[in-house]
N, C-alpha and C positions, 0 to 999 in steps of 0.2 A: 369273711374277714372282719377283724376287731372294727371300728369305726373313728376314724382319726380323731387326736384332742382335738376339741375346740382353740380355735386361734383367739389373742384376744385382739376387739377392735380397736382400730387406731382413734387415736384421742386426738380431736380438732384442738389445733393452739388457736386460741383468743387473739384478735385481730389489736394491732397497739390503736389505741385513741387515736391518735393522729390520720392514720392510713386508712382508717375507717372514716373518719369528716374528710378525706380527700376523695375516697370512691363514693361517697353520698352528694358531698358538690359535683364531682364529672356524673355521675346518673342524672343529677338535676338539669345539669347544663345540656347534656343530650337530649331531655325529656324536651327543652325550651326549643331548641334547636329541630325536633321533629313538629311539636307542633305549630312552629315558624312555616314550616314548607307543607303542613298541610290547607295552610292560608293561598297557596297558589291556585291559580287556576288553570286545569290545563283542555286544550280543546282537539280530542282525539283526533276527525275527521275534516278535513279541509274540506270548503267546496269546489274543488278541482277537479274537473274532469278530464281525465283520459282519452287520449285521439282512438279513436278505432283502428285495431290496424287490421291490413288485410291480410289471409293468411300467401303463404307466395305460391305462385303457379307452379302446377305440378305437370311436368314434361316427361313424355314416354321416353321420348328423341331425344340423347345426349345434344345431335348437330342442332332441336331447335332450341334447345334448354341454351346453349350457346353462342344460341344467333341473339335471343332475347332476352340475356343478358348483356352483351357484349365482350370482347372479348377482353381477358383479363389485363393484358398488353397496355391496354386504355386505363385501367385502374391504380397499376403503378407508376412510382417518378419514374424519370429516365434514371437510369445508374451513370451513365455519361457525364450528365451535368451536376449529377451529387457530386460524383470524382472532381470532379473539376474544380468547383467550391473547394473542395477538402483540401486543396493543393494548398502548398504555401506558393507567396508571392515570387519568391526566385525559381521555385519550379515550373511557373507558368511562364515565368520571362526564360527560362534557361528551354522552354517547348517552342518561345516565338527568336530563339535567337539561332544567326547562319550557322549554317556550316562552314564554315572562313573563321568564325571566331570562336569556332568550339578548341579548335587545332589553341590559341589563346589562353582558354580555359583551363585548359588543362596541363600547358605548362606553366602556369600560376602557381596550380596545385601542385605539382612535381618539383616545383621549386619551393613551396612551404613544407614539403614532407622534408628536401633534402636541411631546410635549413635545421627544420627541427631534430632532426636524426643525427647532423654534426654536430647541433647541440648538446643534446642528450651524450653524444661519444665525445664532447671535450668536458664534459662535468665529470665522468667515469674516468677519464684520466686522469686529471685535476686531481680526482682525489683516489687514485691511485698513486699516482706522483708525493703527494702529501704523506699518503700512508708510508709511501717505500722511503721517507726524507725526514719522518717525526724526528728523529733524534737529532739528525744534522739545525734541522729548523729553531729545536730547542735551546739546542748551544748557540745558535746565533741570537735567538730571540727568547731568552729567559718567558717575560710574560706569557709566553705561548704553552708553555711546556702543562699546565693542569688540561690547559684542554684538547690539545695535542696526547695527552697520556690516554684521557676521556676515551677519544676519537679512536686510537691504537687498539683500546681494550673494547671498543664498537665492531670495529672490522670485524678483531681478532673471536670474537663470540662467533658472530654472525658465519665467521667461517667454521665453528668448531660446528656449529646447529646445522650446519649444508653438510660438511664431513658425516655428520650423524644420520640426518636424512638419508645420501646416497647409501650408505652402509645398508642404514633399513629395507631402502629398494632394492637392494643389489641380495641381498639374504632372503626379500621376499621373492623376487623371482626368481633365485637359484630350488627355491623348494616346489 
């Protein structure tokens, strides 16, 4: 086979004046910079010596390997008193307090859940009542009426997006 033309070579562009006295100043500045740190002294080897260690006993006997060790039991914390630590403060008081006032405690709690679940079901009302009353409200109380409209076209979304949803569920588990 023929032998391919020759390619021609790329022609180096000339570097601008400027960019060239900048890479000749950072060369310099570098060159200044290594012979700065070859002024250090630095001293390889401390005179420190190293403890000899011994190498460790080698046991045929798992039982005496185990005797002269001891046993492992000894080398950890207790998990007991870590727990314990971990606890917060009412949990350790709620561990040293009678049974006489637990009966106490717990209708405390029974009684903050109900309050808050009434609560929660007179706000749902509230503003169910509100919703089902926007127009009566507005004739009575003009200034109310933009955001009473607001509030109407709030619900009224929120219902069409729940209507859509169950739609979606109700089509995906029918297939």
């Amino acid at each position: 086979p023929p032998a391919p033309p020759p390619l021609d070579e790329p022609r180096r562009r000339a570097l601008d004046g400027k960019v060239a006295e900048v890479l000749r100043a950072e060369a310099a500045y570098e060159a200044r910079a290594r012979a700065a740190d070859a002024d250090l002294e630095y001293q390889d080897d401390l005179p420190l010596e190293t403890p000899p260690t011994a190498p460790p006993p080698r046991f045929d006997d798992e039982a005496a390997a185990a005797a002269a060790t001891g046993s492992r039991r000894d080398l950890l914390p207790d998990i007991d008193e870590i727990n314990s630590t971990l606890r917060s403060t009412s949990e350790r008081k709620a561990a040293e307090v009678s049974p006489a006032s637990i009966d106490v405690i717990d209708r405390g709690r029974r009684r903050g859940f109900r309050i808050g679940f009434g609560l929660a079901c007179f706000v749902l009302a509230l503003g169910a009542l509100i919703y089902s009353y926007a127009g009566d409200i507005a004739m009575r109380v003009p200034v109310l009426e933009g955001t009473l409209v607001s509030y109407v076209e709030t619900i009224n979304g929120g219902r069409a997006w729940l209507e859509d949803a169950v739609a979606r569920l109700a089509a995906r588990l029918n297939t």
